[in-house]
BAMARRO-477559 format. One line per field, with one value per atom (N, C-alpha, C): chain; residue in three letters; atom name; x negated, y, z. Coordinates in steps of 0.05 Angstrom, whole numbers, padded with zeros to 5 digits. Example, Ala and Ser with C-alpha at 12.3 -4.5 7.8 and 13.67 -1.06 7.14 Angstrom:
2
ch A|A|A|A|A|A
aa ALA|ALA|ALA|SER|SER|SER
at N|CA|C|N|CA|C
px -00264|-00246|-00264|-00257|-00273|-00258
py -00114|-00090|-00066|-00045|-00021|00001
pz 00156|00156|00156|00142|00143|00157
END
This chain:
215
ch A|A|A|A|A|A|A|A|A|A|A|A|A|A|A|A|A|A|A|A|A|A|A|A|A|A|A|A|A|A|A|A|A|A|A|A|A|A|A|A|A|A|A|A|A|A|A|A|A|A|A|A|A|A|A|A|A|A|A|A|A|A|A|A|A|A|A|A|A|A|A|A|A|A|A|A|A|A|A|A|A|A|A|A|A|A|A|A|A|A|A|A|A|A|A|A|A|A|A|A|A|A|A|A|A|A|A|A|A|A|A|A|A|A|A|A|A|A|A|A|A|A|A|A|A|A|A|A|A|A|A|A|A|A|A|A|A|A|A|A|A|A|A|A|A|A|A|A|A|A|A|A|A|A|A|A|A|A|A|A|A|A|A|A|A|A|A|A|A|A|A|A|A|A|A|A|A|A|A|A|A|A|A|A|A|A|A|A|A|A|A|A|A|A|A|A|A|A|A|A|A|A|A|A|A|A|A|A|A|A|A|A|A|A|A|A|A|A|A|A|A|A|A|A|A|A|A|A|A|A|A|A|A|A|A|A|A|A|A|A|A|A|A|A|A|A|A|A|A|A|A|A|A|A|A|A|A|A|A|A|A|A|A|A|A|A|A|A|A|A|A|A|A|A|A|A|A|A|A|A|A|A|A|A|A|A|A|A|A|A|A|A|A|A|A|A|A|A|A|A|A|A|A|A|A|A|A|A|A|A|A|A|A|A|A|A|A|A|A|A|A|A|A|A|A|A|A|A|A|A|A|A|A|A|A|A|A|A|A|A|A|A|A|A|A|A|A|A|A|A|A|A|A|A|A|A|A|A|A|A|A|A|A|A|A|A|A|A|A|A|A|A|A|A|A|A|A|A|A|A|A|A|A|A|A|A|A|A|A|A|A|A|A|A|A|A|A|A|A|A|A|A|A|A|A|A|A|A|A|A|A|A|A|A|A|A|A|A|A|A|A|A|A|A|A|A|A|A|A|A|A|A|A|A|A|A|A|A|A|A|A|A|A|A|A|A|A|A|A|A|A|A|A|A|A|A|A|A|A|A|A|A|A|A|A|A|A|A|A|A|A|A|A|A|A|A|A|A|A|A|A|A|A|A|A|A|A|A|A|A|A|A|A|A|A|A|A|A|A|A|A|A|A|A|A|A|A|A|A|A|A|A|A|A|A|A|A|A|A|A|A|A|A|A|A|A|A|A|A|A|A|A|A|A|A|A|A|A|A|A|A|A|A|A|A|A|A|A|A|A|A|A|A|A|A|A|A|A|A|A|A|A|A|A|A|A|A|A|A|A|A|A|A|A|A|A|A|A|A|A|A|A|A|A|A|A|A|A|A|A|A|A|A|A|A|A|A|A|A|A|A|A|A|A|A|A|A|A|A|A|A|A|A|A|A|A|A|A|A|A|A|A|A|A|A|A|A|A|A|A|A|A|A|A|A|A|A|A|A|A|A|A|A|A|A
aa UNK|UNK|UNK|UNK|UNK|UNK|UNK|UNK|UNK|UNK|UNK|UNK|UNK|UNK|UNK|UNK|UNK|UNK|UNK|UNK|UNK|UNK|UNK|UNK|UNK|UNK|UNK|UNK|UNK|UNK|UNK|UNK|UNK|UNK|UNK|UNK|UNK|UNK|UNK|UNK|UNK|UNK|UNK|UNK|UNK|UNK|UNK|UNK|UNK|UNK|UNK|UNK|UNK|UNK|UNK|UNK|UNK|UNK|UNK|UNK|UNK|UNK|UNK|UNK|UNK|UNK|UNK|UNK|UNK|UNK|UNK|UNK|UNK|UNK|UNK|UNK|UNK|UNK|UNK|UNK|UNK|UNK|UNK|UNK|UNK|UNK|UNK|UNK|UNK|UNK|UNK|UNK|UNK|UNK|UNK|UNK|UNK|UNK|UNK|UNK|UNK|UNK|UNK|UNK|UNK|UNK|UNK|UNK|UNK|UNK|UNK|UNK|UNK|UNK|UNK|UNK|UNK|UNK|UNK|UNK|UNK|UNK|UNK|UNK|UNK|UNK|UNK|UNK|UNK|UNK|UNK|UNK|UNK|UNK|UNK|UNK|UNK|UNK|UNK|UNK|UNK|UNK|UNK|UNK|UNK|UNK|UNK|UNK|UNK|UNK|UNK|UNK|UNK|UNK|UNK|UNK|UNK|UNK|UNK|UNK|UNK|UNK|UNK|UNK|UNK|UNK|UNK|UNK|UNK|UNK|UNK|UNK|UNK|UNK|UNK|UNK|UNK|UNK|UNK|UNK|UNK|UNK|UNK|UNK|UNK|UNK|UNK|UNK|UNK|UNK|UNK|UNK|UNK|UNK|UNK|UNK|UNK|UNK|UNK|UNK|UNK|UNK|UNK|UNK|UNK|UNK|UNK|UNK|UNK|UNK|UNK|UNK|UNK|UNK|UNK|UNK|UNK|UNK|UNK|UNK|UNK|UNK|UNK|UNK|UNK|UNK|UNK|UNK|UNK|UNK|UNK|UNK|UNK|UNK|UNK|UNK|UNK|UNK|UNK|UNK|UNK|UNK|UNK|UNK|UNK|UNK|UNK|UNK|UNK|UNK|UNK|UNK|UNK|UNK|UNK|UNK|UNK|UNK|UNK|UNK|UNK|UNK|UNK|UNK|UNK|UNK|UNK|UNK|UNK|UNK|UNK|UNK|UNK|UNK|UNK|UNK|UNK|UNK|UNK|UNK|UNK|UNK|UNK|UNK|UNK|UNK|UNK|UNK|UNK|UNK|UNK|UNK|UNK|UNK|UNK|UNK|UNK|UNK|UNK|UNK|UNK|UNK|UNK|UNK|UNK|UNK|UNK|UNK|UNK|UNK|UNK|UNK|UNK|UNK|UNK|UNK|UNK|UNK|UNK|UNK|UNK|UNK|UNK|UNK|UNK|UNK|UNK|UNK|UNK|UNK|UNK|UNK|UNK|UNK|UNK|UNK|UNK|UNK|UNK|UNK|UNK|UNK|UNK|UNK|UNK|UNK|UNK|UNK|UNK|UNK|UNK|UNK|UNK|UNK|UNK|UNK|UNK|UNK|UNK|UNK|UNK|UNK|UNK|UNK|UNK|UNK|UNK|UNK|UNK|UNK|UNK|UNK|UNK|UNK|UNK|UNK|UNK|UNK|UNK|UNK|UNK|UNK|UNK|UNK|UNK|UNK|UNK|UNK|UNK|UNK|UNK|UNK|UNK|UNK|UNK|UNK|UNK|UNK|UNK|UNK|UNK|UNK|UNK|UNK|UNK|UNK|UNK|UNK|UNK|UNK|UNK|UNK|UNK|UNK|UNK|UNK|UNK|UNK|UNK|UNK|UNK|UNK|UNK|UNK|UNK|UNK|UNK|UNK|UNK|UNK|UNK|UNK|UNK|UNK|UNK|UNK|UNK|UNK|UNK|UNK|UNK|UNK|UNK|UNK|UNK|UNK|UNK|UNK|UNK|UNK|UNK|UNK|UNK|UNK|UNK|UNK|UNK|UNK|UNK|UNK|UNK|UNK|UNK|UNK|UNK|UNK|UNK|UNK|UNK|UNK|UNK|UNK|UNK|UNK|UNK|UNK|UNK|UNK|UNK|UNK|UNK|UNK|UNK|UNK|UNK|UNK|UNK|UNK|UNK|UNK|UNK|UNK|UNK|UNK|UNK|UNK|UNK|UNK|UNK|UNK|UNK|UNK|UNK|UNK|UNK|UNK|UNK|UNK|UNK|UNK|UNK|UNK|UNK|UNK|UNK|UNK|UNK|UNK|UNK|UNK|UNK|UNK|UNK|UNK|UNK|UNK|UNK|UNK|UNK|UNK|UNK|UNK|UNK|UNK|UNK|UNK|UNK|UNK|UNK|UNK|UNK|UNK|UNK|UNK|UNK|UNK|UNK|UNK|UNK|UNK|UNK|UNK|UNK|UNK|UNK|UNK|UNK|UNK|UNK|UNK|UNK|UNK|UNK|UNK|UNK|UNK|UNK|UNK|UNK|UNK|UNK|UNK|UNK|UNK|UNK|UNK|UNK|UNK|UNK|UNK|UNK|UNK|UNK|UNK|UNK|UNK|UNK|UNK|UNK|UNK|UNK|UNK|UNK|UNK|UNK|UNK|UNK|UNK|UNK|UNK|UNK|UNK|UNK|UNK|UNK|UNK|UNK|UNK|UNK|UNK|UNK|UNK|UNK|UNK|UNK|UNK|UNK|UNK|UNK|UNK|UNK|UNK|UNK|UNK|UNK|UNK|UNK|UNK|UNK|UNK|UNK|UNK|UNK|UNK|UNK|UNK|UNK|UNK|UNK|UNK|UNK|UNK|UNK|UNK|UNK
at N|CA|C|N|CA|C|N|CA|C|N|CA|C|N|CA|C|N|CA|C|N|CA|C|N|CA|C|N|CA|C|N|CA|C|N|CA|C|N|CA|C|N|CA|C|N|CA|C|N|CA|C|N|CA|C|N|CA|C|N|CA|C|N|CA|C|N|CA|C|N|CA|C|N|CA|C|N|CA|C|N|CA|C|N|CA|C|N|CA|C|N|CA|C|N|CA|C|N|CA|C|N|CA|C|N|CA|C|N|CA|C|N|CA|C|N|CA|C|N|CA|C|N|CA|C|N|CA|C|N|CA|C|N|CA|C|N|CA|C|N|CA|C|N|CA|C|N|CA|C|N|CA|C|N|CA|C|N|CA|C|N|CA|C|N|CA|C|N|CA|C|N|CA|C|N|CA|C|N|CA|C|N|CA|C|N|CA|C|N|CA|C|N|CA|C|N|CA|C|N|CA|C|N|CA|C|N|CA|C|N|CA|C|N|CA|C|N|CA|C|N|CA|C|N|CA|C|N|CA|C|N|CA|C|N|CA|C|N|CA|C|N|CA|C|N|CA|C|N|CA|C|N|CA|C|N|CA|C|N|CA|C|N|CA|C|N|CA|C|N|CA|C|N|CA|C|N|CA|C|N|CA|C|N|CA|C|N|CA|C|N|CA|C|N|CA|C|N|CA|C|N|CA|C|N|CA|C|N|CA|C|N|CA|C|N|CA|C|N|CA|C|N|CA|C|N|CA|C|N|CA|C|N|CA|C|N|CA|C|N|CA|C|N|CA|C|N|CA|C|N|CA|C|N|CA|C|N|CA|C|N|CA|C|N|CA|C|N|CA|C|N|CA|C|N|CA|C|N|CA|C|N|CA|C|N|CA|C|N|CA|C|N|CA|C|N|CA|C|N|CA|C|N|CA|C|N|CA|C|N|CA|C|N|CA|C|N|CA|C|N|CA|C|N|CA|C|N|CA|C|N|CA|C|N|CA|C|N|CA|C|N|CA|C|N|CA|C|N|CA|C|N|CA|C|N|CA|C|N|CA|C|N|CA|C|N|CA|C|N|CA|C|N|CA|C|N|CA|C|N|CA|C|N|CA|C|N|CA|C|N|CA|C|N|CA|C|N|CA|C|N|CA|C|N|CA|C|N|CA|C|N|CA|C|N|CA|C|N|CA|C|N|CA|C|N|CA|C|N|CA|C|N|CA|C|N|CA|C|N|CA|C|N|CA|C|N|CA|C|N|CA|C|N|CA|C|N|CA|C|N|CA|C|N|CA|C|N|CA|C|N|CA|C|N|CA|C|N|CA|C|N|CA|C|N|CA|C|N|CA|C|N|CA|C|N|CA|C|N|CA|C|N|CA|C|N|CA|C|N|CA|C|N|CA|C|N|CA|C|N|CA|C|N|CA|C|N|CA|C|N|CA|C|N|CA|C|N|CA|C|N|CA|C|N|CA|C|N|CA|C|N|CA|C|N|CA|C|N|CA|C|N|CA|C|N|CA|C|N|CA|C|N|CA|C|N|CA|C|N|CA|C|N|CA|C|N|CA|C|N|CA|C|N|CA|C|N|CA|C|N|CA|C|N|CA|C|N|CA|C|N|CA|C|N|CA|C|N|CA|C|N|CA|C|N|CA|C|N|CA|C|N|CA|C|N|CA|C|N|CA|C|N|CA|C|N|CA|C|N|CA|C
px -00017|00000|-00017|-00035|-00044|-00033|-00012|00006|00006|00002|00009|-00021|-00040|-00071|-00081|-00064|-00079|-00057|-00055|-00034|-00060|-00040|-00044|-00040|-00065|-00059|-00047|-00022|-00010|-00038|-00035|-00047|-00043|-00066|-00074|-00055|-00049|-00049|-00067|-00098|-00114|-00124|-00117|-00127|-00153|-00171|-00176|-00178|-00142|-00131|-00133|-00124|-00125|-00156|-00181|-00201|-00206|-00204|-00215|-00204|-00175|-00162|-00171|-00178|-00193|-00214|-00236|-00260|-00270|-00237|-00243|-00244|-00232|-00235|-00256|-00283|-00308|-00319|-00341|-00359|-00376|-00375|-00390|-00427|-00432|-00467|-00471|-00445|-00451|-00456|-00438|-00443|-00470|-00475|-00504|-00514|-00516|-00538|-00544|-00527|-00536|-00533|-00527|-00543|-00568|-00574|-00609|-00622|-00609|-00614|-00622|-00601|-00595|-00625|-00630|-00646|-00678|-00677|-00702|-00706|-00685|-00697|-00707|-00692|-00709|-00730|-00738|-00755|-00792|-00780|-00796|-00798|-00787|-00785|-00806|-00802|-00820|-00849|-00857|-00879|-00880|-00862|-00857|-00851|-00878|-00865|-00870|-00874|-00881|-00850|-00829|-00814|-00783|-00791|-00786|-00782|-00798|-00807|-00789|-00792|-00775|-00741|-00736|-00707|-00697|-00719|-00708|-00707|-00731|-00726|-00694|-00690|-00662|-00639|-00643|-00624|-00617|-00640|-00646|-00630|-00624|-00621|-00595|-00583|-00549|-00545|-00547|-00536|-00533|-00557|-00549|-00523|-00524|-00506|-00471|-00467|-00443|-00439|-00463|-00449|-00425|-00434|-00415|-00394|-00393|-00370|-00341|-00321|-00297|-00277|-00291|-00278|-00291|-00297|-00316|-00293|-00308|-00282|-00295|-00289|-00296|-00279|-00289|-00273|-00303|-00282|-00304|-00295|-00315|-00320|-00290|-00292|-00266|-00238|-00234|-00207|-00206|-00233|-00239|-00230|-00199|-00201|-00205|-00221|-00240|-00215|-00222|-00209|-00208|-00181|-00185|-00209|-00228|-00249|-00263|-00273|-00288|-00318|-00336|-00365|-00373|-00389|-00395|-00426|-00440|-00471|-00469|-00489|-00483|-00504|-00521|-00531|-00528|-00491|-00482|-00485|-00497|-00492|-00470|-00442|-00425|-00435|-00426|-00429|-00416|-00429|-00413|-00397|-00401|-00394|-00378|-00356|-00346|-00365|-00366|-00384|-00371|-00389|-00382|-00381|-00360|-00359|-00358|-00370|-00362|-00356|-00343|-00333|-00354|-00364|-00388|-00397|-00363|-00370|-00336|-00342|-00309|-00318|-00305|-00295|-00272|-00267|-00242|-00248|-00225|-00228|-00197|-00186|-00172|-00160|-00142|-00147|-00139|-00132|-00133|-00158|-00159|-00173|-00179|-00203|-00211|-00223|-00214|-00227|-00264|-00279|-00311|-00309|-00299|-00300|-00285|-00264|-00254|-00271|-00282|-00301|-00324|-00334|-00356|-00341|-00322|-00307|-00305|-00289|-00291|-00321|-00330|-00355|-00371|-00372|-00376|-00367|-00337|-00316|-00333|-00342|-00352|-00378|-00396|-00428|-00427|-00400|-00400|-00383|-00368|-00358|-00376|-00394|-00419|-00433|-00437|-00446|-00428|-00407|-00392|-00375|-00375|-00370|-00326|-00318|-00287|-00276|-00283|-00268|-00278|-00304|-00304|-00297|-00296|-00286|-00254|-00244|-00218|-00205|-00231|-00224|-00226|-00258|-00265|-00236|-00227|-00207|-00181|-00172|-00153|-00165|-00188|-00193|-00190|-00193|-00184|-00152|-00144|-00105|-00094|-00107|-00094|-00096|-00076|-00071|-00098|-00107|-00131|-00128|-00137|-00141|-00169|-00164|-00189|-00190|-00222|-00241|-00254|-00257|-00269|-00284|-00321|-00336|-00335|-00345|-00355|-00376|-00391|-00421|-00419|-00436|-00435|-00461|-00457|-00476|-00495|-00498|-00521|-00536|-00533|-00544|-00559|-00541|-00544|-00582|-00570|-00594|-00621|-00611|-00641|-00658|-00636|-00650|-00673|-00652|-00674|-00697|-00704|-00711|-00735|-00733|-00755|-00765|-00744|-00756|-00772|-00765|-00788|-00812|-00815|-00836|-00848|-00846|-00859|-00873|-00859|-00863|-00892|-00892|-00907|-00942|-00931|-00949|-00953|-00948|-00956|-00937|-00917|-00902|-00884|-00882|-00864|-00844|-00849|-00827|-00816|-00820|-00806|-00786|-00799|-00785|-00758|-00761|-00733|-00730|-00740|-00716|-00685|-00711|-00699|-00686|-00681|-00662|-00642|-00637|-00621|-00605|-00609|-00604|-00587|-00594|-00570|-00545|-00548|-00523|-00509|-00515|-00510|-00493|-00500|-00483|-00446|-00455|-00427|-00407|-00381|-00359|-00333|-00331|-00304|-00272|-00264|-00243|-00219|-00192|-00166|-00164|-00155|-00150|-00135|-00103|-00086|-00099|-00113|-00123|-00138|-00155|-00171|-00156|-00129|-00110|-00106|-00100|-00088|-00115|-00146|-00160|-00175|-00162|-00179|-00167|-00185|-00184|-00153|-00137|-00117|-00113|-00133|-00127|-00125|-00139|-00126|-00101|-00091|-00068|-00043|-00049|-00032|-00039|-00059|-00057|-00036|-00044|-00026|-00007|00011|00030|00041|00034|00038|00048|00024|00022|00056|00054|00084|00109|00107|00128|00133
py -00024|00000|00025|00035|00051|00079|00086|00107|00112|00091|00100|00111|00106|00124|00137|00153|00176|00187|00206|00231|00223|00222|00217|00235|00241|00255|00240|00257|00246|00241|00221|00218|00245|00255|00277|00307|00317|00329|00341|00337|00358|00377|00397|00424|00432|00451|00464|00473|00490|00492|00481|00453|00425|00416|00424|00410|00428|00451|00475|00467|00464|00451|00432|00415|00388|00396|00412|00409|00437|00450|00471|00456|00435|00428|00410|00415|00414|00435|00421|00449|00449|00476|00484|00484|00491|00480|00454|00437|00412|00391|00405|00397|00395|00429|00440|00414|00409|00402|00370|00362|00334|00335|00347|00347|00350|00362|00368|00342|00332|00303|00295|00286|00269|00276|00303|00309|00308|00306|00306|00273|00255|00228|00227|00236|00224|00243|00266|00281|00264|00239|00222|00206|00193|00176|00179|00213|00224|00219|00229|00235|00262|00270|00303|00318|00312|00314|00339|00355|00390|00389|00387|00392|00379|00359|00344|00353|00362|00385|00411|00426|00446|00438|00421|00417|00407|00389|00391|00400|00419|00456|00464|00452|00477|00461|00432|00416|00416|00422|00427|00455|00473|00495|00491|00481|00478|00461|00446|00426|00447|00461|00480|00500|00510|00526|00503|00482|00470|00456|00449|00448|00469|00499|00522|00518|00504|00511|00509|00520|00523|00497|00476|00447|00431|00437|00407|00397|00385|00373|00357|00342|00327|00300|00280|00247|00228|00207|00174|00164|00150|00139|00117|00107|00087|00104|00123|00140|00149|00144|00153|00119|00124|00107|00104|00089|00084|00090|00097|00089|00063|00055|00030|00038|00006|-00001|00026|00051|00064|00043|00052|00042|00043|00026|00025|00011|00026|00009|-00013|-00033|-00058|-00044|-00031|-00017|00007|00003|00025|00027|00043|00039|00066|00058|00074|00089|00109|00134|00114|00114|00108|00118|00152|00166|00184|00205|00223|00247|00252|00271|00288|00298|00324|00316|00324|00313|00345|00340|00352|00337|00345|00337|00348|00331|00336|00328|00311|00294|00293|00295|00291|00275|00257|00250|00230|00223|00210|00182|00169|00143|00124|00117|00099|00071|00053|00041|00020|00029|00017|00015|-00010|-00018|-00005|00008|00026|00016|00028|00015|00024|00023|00039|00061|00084|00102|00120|00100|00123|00119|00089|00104|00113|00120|00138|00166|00177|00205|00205|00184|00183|00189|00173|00180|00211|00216|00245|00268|00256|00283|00284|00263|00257|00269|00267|00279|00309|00321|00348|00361|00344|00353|00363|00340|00356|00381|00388|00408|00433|00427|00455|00458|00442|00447|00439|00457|00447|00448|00461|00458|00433|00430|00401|00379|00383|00346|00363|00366|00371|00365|00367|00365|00323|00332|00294|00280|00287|00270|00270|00293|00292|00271|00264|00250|00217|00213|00186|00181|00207|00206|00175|00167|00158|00170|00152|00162|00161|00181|00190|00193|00177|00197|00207|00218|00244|00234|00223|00211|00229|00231|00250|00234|00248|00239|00249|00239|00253|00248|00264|00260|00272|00254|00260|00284|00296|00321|00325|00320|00308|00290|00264|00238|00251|00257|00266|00300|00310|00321|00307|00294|00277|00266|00252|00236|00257|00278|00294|00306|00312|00323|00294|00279|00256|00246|00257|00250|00272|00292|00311|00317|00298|00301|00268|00259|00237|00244|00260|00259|00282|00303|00318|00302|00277|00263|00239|00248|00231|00206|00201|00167|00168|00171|00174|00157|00128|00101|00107|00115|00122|00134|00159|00190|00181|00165|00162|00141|00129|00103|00124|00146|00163|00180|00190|00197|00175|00153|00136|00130|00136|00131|00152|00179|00197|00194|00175|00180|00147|00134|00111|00111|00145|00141|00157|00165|00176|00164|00168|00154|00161|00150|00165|00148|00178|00168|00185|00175|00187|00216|00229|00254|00263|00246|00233|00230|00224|00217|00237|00248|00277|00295|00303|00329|00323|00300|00287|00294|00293|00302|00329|00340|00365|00386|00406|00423|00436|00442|00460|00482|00497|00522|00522|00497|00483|00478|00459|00453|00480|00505|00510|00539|00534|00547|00522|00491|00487|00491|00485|00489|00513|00552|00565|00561|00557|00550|00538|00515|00499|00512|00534|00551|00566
pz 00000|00000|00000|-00027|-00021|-00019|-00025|-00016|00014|00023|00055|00058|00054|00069|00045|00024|00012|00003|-00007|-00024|-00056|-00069|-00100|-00122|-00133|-00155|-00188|-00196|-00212|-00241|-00253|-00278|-00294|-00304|-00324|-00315|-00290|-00272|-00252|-00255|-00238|-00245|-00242|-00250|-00237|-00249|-00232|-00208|-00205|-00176|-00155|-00169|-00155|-00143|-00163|-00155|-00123|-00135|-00106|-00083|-00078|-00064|-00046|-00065|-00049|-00038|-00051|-00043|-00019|-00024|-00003|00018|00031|00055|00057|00050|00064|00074|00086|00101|00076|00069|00039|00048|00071|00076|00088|00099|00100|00070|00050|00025|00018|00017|00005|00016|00047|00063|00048|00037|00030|-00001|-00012|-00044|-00042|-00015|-00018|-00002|00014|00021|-00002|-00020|-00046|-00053|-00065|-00076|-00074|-00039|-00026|-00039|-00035|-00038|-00068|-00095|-00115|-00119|-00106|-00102|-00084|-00071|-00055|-00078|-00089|-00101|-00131|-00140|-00160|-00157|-00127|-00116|-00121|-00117|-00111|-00079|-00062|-00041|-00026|-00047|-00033|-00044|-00066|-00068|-00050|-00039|-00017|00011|00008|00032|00042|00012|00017|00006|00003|-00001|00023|00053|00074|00084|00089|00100|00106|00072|00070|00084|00078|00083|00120|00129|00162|00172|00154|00158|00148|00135|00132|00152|00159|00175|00206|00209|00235|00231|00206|00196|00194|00178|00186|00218|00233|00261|00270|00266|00272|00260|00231|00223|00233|00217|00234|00233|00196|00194|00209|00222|00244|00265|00270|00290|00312|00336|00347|00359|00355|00350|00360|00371|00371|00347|00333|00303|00304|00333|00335|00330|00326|00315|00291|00272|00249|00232|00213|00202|00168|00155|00138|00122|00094|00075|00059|00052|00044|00009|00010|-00011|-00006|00011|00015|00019|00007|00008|00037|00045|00071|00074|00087|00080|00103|00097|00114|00143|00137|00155|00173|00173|00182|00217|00228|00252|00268|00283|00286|00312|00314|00334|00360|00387|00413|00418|00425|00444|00423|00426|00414|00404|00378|00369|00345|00338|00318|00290|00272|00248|00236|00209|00187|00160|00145|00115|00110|00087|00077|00046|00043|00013|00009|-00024|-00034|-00062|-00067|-00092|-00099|-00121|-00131|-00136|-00133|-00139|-00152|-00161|-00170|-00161|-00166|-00160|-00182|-00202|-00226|-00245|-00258|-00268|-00302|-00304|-00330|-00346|-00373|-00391|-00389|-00399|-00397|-00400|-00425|-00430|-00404|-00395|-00374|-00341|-00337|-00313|-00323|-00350|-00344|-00342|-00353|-00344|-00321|-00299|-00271|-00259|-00264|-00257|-00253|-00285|-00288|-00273|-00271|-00259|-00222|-00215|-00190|-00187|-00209|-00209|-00210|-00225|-00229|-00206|-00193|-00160|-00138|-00136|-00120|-00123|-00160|-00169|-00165|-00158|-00157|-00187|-00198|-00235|-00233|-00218|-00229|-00244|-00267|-00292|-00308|-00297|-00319|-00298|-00270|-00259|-00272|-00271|-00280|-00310|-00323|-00352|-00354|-00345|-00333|-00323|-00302|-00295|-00313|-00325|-00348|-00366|-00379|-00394|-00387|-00357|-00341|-00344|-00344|-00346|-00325|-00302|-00285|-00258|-00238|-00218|-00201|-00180|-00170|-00142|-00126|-00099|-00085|-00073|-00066|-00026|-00038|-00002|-00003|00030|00043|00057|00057|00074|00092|00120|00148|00164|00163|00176|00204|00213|00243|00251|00254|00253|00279|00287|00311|00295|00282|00272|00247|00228|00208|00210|00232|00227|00238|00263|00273|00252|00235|00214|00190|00184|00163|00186|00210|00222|00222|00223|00222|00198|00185|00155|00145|00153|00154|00161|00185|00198|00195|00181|00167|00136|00133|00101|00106|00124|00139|00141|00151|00156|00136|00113|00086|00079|00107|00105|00084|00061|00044|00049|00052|00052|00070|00095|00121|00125|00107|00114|00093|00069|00055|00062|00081|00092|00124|00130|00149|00136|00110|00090|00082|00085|00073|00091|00125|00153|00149|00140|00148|00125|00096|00089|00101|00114|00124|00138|00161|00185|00171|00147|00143|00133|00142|00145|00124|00106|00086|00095|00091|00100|00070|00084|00055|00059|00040|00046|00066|00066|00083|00116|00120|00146|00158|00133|00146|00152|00149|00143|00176|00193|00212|00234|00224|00244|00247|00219|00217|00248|00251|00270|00276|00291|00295|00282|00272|00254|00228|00215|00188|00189|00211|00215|00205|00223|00221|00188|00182|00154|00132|00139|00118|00124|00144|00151|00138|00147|00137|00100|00096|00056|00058|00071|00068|00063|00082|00083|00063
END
């Protein structure tokens, strides 16, 4: 029943409008903060690791910046429930204690079966989501013309910085393999969940802006 844990976008119905929508409700430097993750890793991986370097700089410096933010929230991982077929690393290790979340990741998923040409548009519309590009995941997902729903990641923001904060200071000290195994640790600990489910834990003052909109 996937209707019950997501709100669905109709087939060849996402606009633009629609993409902002979705992606407004992340923390826009918890985003930043892990494209530059992303980026620090194939940046290790190059042997680019002055550039490595300064992409965790920055990535260190958003992550302080989305702690403040106003979408954060605080929950034990045991109230956070997964989205159904959300990816999950086998090396996930869950938060004990109640801690701080931010949205930090959005993309689309299906649950119908595509021909090739349409998951590489799925796909695409997902690579250019992170980029900020909504007119083309919009055009991308018109080109999928099926039904879509929209997961939300959540990073635990305490975990999530320890980890670049060590991977930093490994890479500092030449350990390349380390420092992106301590990059792979922080997207490990993050948790996706339905859009549906995030609306249910986002903060009180979301709450009552949608609400308002409703009216």
């Amino acid at each position: 029943m996937p209707s019950a844990f997501a709100a669905t976008h109709q087939a060849g119905q996402v606009t633009p409008a629609v993409v902002d929508k979705d992606f407004s409700k992340l923390s826009a430097e918890g985003q930043k903060a892990f494209i530059d993750i992303s980026a620090a890793l194939d940046a290790i991986a190059q042997n680019k690791t002055s550039d490595a370097k300064t992409l965790l700089a920055d990535a260190q410096t958003r992550l302080a910046h989305a702690a403040k933010d106003s979408k954060v929230f605080i929950k034990a991982e045991s109230e956070l429930t997964p989205a159904p077929g959300a990816p999950v690393s086998p090396t996930h290790k869950p938060q004990a204690a109640p801690t701080s979340w931010a949205p930090v990741v959005g993309f689309y998923t299906t649950t119908e079966t595509l021909a090739p040409e349409k998951q590489a548009a799925l796909g695409k519309a997902n690579q250019q989501a992170a980029q900020g590009s909504k007119q083309q995941v919009a055009e991308n997902l018109q080109l999928v013309n099926v039904n879509v729903d929209y997961t939300i990641g959540l990073a635990p923001i305490a975990a999530s910085s320890a980890d670049v904060y060590r991977a930093s200071m490994l890479l500092d000290g030449g350990d390349t393999k380390d420092a992106a195994a301590a990059l792979q640790d922080a997207f490990n600990t993050v948790v996706f969940v339905s859009d549906d489910t995030f609306a249910t834990l986002a903060p009180q003052g979301q709450h009552g802006k949608h609400t308002a909109h409703k009216a």
